[in-house]
KEKE-3310 file (N, C-alpha, C; in steps of 0.2 Angstrom, whole numbers, plus 5000, padded with zeros to 4 digits):
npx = (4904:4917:4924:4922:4928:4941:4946:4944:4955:4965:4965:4969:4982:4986:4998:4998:4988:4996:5006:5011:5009:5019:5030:5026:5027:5041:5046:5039:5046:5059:5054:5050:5065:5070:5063:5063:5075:5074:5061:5067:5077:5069:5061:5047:5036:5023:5024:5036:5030:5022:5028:5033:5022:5018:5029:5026:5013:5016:5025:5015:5006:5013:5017:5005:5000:5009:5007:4994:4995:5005:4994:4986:4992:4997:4984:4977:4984:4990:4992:4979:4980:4989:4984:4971:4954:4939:4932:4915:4913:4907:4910:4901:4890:4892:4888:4880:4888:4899:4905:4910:4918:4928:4931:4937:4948:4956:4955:4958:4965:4976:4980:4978:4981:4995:5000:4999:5006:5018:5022:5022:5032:5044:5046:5050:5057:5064:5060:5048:5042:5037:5033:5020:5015:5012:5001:4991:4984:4977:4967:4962:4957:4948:4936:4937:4930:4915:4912:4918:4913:4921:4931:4942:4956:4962:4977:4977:4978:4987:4999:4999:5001:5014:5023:5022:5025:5038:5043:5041:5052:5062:5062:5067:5058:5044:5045:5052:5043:5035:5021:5023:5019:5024:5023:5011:5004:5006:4998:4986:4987:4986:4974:4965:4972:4968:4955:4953:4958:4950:4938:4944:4948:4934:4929:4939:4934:4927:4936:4952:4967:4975:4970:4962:4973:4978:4967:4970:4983:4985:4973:4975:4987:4983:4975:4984:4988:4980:4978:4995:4993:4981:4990:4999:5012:5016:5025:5035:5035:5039:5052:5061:5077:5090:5095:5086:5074:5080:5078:5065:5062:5065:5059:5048:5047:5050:5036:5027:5028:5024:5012:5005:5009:5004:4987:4987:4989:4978:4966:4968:4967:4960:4959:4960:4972:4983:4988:4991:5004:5010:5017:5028:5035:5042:5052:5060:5064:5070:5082:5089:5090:5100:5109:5116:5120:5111:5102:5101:5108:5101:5099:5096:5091:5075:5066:5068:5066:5052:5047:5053:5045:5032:5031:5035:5021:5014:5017:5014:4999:4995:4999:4993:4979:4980:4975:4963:4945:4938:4924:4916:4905:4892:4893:4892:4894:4888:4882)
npy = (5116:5118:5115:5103:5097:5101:5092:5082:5082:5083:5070:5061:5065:5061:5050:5033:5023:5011:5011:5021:5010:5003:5011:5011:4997:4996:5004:5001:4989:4990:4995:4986:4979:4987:4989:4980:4979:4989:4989:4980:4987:4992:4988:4988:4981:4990:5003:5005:5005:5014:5025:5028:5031:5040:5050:5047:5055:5066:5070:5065:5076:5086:5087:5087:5099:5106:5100:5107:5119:5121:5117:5125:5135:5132:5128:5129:5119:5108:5090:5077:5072:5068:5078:5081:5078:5066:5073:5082:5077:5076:5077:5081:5073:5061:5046:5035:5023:5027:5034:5027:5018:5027:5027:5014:5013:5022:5016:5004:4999:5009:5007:4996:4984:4989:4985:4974:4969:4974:4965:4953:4955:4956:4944:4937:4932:4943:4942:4932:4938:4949:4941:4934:4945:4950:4942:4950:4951:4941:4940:4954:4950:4941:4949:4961:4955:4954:4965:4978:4974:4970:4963:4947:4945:4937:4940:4944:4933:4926:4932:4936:4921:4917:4926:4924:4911:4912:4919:4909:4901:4910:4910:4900:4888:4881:4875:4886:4895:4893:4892:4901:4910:4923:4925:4921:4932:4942:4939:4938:4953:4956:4952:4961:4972:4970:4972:4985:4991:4988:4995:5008:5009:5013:5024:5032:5038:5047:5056:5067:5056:5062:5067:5053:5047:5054:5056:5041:5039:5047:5048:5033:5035:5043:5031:5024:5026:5028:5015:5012:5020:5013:5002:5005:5007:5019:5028:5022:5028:5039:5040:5035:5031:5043:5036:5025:5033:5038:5028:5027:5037:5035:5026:5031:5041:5034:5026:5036:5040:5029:5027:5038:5036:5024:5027:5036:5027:5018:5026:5027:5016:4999:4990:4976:4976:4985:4980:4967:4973:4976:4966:4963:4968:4963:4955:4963:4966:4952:4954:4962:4959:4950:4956:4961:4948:4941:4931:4920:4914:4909:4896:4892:4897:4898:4903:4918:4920:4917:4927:4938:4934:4936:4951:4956:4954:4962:4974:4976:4972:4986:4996:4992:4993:5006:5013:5010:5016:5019:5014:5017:5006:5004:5002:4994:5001:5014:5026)
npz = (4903:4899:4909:4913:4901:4902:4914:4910:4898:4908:4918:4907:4904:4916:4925:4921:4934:4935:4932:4943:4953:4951:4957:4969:4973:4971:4982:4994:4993:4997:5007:5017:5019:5024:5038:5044:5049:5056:5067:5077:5082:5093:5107:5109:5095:5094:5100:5093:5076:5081:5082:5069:5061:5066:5060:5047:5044:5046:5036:5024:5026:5025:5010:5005:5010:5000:4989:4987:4986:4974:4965:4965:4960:4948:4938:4928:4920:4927:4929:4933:4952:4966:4977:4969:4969:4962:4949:4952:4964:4981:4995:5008:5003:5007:5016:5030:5027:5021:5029:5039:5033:5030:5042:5046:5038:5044:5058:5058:5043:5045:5058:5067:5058:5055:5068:5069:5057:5060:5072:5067:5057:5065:5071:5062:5043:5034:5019:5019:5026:5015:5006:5013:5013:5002:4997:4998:4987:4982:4994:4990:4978:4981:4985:4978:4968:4971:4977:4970:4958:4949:4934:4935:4926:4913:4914:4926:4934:4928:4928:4942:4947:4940:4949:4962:4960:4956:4967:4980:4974:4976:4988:4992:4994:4997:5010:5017:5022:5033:5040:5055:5070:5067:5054:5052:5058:5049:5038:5044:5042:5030:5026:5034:5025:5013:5014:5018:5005:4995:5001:5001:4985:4984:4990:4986:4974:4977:4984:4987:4983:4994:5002:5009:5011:5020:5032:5033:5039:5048:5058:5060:5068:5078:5084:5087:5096:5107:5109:5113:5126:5133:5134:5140:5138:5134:5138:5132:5120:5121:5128:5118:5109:5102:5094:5090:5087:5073:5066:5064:5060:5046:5040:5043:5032:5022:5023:5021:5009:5002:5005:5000:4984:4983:4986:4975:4966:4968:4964:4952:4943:4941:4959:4959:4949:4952:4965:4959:4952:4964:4971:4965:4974:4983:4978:4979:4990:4993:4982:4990:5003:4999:4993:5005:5009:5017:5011:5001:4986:4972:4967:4956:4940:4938:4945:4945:4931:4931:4939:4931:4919:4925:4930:4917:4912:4918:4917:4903:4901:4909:4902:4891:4898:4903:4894:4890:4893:4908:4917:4935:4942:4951:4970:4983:4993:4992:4984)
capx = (4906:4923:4927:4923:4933:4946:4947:4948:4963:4969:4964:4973:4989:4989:5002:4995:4990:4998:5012:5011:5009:5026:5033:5025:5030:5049:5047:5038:5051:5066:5052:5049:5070:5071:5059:5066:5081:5071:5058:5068:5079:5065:5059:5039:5033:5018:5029:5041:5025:5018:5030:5033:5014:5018:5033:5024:5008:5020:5025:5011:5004:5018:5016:4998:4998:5012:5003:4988:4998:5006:4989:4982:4997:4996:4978:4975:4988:4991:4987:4975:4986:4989:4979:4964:4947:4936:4926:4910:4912:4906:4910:4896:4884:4895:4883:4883:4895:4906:4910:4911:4923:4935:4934:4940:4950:4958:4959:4960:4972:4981:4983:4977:4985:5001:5003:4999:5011:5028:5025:5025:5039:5050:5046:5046:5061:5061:5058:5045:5035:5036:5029:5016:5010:5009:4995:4986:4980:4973:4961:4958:4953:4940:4934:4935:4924:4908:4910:4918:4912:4927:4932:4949:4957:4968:4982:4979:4979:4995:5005:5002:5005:5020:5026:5021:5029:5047:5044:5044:5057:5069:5066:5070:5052:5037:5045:5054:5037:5033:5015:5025:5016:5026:5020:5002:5002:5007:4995:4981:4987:4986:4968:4964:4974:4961:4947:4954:4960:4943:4931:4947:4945:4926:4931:4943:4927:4924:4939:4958:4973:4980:4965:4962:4980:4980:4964:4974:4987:4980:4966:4980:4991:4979:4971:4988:4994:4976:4981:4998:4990:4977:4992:5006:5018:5013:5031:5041:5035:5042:5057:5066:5084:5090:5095:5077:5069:5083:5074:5055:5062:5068:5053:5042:5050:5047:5028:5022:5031:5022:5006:5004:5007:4997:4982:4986:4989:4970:4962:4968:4966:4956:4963:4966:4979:4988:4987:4993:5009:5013:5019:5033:5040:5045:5057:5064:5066:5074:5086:5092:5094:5105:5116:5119:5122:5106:5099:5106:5109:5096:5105:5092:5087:5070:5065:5072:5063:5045:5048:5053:5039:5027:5030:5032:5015:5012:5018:5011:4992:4995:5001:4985:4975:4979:4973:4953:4944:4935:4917:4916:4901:4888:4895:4888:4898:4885:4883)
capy = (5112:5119:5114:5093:5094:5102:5088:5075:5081:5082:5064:5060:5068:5059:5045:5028:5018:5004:5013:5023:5007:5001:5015:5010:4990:4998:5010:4994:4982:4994:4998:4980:4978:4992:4990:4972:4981:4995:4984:4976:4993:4995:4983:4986:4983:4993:5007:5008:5005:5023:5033:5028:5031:5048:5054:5046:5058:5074:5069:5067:5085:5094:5084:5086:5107:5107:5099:5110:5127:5119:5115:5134:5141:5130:5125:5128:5115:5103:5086:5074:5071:5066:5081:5080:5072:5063:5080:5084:5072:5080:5075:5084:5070:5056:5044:5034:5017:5030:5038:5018:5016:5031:5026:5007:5015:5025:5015:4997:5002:5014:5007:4988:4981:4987:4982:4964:4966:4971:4961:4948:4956:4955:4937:4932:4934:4948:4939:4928:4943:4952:4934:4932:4953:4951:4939:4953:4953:4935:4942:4959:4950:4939:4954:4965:4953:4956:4972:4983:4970:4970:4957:4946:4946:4933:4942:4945:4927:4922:4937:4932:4913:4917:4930:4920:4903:4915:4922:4903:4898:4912:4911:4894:4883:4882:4875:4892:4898:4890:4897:4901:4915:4928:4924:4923:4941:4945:4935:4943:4960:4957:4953:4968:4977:4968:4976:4994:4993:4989:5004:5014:5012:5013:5031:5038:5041:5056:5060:5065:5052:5066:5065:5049:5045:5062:5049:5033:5040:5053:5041:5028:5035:5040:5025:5018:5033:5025:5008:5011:5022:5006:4994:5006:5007:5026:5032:5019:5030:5045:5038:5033:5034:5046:5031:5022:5039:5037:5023:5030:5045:5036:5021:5032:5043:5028:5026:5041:5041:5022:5028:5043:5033:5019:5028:5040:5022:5016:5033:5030:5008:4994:4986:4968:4977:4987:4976:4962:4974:4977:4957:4961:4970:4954:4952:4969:4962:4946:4957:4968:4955:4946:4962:4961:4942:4938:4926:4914:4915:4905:4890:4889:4903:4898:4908:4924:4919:4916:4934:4943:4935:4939:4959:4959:4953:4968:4981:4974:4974:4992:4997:4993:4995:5012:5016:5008:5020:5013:5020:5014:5004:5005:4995:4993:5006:5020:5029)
capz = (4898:4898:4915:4910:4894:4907:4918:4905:4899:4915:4918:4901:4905:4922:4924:4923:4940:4937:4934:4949:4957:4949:4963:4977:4974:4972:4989:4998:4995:5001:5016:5021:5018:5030:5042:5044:5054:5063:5070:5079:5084:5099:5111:5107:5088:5092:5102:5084:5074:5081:5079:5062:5057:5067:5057:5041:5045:5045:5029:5021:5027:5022:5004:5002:5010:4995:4980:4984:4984:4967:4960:4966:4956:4941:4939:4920:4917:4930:4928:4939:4954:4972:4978:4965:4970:4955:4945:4953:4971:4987:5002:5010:5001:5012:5017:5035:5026:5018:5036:5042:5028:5031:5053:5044:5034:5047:5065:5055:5040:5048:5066:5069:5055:5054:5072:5067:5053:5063:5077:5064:5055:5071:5070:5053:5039:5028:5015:5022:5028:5012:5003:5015:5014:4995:4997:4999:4980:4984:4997:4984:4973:4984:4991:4972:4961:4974:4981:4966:4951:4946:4934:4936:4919:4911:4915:4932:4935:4923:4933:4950:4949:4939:4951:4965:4960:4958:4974:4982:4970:4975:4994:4995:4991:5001:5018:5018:5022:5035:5043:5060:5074:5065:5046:5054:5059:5042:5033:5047:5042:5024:5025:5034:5021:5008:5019:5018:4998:4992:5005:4998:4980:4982:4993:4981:4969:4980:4989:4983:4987:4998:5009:5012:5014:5027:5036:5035:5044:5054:5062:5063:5073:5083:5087:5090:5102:5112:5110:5117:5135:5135:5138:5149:5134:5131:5140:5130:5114:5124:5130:5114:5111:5094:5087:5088:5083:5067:5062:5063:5053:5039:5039:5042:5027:5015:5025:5019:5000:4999:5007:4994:4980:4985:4985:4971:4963:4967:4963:4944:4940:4948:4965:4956:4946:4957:4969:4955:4951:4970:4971:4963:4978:4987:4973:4980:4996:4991:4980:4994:5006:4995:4993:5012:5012:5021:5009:5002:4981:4969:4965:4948:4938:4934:4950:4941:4926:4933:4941:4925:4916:4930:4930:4910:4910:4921:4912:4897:4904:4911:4896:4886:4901:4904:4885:4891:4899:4913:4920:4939:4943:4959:4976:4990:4999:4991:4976)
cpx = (4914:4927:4928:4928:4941:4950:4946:4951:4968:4972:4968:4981:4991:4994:4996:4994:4992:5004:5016:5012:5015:5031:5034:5028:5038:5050:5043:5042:5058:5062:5052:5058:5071:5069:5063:5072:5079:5067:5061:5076:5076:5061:5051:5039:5029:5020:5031:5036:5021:5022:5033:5029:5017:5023:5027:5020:5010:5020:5021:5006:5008:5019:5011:4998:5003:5011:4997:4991:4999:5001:4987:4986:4996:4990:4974:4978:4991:4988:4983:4981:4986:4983:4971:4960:4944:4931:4920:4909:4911:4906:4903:4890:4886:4887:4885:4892:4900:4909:4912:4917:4928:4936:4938:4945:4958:4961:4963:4967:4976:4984:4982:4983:4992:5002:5004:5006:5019:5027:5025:5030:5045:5050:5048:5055:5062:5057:5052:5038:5032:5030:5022:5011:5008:5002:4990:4982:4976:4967:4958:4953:4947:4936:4931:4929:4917:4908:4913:4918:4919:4929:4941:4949:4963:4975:4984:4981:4986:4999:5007:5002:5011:5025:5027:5026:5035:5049:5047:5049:5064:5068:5067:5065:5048:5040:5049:5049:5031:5026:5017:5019:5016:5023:5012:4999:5002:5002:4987:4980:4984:4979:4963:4963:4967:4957:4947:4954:4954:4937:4938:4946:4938:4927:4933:4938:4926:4929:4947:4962:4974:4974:4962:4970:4981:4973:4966:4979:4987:4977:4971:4984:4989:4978:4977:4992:4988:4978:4988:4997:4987:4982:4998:5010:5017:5022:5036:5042:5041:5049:5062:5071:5085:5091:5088:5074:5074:5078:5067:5056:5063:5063:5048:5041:5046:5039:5025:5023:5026:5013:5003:5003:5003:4991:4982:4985:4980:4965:4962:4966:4964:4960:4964:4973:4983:4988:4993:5002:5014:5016:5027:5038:5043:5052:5062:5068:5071:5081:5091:5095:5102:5111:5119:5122:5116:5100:5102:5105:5103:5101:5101:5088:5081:5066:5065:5067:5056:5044:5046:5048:5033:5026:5031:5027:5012:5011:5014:5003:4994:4996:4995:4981:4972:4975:4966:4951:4937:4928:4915:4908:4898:4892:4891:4890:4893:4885:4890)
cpy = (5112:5115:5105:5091:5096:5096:5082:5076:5082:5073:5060:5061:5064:5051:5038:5024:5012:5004:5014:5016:5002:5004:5010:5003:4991:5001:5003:4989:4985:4993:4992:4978:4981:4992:4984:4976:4985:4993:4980:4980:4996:4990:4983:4986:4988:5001:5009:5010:5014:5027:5032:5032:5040:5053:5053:5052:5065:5075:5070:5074:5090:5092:5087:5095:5108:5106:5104:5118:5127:5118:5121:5137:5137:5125:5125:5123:5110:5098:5082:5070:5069:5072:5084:5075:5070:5071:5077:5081:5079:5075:5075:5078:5065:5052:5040:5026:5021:5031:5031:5016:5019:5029:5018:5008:5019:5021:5009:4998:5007:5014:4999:4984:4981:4986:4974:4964:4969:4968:4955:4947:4954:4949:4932:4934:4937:4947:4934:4933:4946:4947:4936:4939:4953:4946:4942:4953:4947:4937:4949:4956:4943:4945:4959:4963:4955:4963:4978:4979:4972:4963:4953:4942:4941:4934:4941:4936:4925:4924:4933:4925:4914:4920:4926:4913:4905:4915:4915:4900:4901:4910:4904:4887:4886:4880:4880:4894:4897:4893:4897:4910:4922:4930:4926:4928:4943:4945:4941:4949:4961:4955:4959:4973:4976:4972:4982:4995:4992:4994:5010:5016:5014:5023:5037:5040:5045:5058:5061:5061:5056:5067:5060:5046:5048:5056:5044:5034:5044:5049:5036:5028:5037:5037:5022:5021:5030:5019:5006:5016:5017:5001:4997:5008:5014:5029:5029:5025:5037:5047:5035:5037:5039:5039:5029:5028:5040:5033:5024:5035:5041:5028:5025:5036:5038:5024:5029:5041:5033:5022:5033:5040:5027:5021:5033:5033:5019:5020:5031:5021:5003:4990:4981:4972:4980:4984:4969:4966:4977:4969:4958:4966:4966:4952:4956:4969:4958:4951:4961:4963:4951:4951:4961:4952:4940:4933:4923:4912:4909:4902:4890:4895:4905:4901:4915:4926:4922:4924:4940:4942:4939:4948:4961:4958:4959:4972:4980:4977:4980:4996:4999:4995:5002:5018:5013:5015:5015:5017:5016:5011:5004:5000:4996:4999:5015:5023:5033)
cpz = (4897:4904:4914:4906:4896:4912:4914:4902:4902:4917:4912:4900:4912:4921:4925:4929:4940:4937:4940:4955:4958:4955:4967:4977:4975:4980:4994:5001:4998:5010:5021:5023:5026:5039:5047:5052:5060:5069:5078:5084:5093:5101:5110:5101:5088:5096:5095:5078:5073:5079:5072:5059:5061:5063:5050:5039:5043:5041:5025:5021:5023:5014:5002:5002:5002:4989:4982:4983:4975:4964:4962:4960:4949:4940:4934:4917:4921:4928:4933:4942:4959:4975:4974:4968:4961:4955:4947:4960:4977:4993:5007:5009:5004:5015:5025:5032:5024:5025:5038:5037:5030:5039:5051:5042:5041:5056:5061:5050:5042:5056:5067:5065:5053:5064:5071:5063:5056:5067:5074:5058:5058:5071:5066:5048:5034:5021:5014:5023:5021:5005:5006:5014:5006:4992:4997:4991:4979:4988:4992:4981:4974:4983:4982:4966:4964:4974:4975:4957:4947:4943:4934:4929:4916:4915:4923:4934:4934:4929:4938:4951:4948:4945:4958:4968:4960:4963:4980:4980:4973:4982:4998:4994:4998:5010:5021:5020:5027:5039:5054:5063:5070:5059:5048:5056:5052:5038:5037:5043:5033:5022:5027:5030:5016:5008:5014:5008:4995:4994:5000:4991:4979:4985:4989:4975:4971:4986:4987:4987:4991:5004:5012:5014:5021:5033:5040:5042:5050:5060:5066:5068:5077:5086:5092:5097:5108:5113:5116:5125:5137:5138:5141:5144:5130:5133:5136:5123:5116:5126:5125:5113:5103:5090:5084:5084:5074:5064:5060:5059:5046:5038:5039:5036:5019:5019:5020:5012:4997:5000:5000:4986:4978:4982:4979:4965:4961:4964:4953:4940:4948:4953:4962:4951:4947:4961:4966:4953:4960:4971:4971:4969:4985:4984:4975:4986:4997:4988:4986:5000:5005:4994:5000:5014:5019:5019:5003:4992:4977:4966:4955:4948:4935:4939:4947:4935:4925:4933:4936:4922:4917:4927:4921:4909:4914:4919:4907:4897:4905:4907:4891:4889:4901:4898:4886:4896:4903:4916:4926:4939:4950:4964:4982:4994:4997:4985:4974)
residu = (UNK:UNK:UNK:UNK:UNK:UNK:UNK:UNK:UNK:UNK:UNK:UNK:UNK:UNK:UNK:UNK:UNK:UNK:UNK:UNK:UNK:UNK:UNK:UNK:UNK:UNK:UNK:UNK:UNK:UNK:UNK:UNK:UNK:UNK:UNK:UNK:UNK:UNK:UNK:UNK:UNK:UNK:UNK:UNK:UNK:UNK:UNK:UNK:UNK:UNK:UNK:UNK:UNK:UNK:UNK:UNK:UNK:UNK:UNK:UNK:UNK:UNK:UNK:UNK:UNK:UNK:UNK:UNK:UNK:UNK:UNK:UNK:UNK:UNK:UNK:UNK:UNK:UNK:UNK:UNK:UNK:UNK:UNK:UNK:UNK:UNK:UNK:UNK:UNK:UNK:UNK:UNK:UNK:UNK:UNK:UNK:UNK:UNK:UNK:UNK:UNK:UNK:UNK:UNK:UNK:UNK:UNK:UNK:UNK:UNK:UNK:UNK:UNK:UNK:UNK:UNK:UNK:UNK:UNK:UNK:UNK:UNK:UNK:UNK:UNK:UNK:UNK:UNK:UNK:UNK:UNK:UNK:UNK:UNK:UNK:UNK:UNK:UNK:UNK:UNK:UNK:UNK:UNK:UNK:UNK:UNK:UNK:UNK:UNK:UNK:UNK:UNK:UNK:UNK:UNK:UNK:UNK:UNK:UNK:UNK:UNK:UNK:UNK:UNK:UNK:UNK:UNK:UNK:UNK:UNK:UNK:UNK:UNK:UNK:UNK:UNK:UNK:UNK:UNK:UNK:UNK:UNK:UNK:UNK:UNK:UNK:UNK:UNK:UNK:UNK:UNK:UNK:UNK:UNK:UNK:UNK:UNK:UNK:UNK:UNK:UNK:UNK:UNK:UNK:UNK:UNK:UNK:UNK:UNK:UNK:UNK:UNK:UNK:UNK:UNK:UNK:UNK:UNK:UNK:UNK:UNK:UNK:UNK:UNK:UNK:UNK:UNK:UNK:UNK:UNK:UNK:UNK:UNK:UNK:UNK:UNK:UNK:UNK:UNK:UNK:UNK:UNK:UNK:UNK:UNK:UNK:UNK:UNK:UNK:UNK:UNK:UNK:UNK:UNK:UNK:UNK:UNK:UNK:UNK:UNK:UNK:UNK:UNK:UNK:UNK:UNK:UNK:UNK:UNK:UNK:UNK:UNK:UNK:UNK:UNK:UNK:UNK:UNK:UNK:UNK:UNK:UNK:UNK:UNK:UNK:UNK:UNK:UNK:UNK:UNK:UNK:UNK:UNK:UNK:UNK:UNK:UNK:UNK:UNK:UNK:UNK:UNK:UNK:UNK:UNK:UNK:UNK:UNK:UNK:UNK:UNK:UNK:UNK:UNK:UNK:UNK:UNK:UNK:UNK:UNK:UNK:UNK:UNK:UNK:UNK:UNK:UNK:UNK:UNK:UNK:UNK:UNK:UNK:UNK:UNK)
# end
């Protein structure tokens, strides 16, 4: 009895997911900003792509073996964390879709789709990719109302038009956006993403963010270290200059820091509304360019507006959300 009423006010001490997923939309839109430049540092996307996911991968080891030491040492009083699973979950009772989840999880989210998404970042305009990759909460939340009955709440809706319609307002209107090769990779990846963000909320009911994250990219870079033998481009990885490898350190750097919160995000609030407050990292994007003189100032600040609305209806929901407790319901992905 002790140990339940232990881990409910752990759970209760833990920061809110949609907080958390405040971060990750801050550490996404630097990363897409960033990426934007690295990308394009190394003649293969899916060459630059791996050694990313392989620095990321370090990262996240030496985070995860580090939160579990600090949870060894303080474990009467830490709260539910990146290295916590949901109290009472066992792996061991994994059924065959769970395993088909974490291999989805691991070649597809952590190797297919980010090659899709830089080779159509090298194509595309940072701001344009970052648009087209936030769409992902449009396919979530096809994908969230069937498979984790999840309902889509006033809110969500208001948010992401609002946020949405800013995001077109600031990067210029809709023929800014135009569905070129580049964008179409993007848009691809972010269905994917969809995939993975719905088996992973279903997952993290019995596995901590720090292990399916160490999965994601584990698997992923894997996959992709197969990928590039399959097409010859295996020496290009090996032959990078210090500079290129500069860039995979410091992308993959912000990989690992968006991948950990990400999932530590899902672990705690439902994929529409982590999902619905990542959007605003496009915003982040836009901003940064525009410090460099790479996009081109809003002539009209009802772009700005929309924006602001957008993410204070975020917070706001999140806010209250966070004070509902929520009881996951049966998915098809297994008990």
């Amino acid at each position: 009895m002790s140990v339940d009423t232990t881990s409910s006010t752990r759970t209760k001490r833990a920061v809110p997911g949609v907080f958390v997923a405040g971060v990750t939309a801050l550490i996404s839109g630097v990363s897409v900003f960033v990426n934007s430049y690295g990308v394009r540092a190394v003649s293969s996307p899916a060459v630059y792509t791996t050694a990313k996911n392989l620095v990321a991968t370090v990262v996240l080891a030496i985070a995860a073996w580090t939160g579990w030491l600090l949870r060894r040492r303080h474990r009467s009083s830490a709260p539910a964390n990146f290295v916590t699973a949901t109290p009472g979950s066992d792996v061991a009772r994994f059924g065959v879709l769970q395993w088909l989840g974490l291999a989805y999880v691991g070649i597809v989210g952590g190797g297919l789709a980010f090659v899709l998404f830089f080779d159509g970042l090298a194509r595309s305009e940072p701001a344009s990719a970052a648009f087209w990759r936030d769409t992902l909460v449009i396919w979530v939340a096809v994908l969230a109302v069937p498979f984790l009955r999840e309902r889509i709440r006033w809110w969500n809706i208001a948010a992401v038009g609002l946020l949405l319609a800013g995001e077109i307002i600031v990067t210029g209107g809709v023929g800014q956006l135009a569905a070129n090769r580049g964008e179409l990779f993007v848009v691809a990846s972010s269905m994917l993403w969809a995939v993975e963000v719905v088996i992973a909320r279903r997952l993290l009911r019995g596995l901590a963010p720090a292990t399916l994250s160490l999965v994601r990219m584990g698997v992923g870079a894997i996959a992709l270290l197969a990928y590039l033998g399959l097409t010859g481009a295996l020496p290009l990885l090996v032959s990078l200059s210090a500079h290129q490898m500069m860039w995979a350190a410091w992308t993959g750097l912000l990989l690992g820091a968006y991948v950990a919160t990400w999932m530590t995000a899902l672990s705690r609030a439902r994929a529409l509304d982590v999902t619905s407050v990542l959007v605003v990292s496009a915003l982040i994007t836009w901003l940064l360019q525009l410090g460099v003189g790479s996009a081109t100032p809003v002539t009209s600040s009802l772009g700005l507006v929309l924006i602001a609305l957008g993410a204070g209806l975020v917070v706001w929901a999140g806010t209250v959300g966070s004070m509902r407790p929520t009881s996951p319901r049966p998915s098809p992905l297994g008990p």
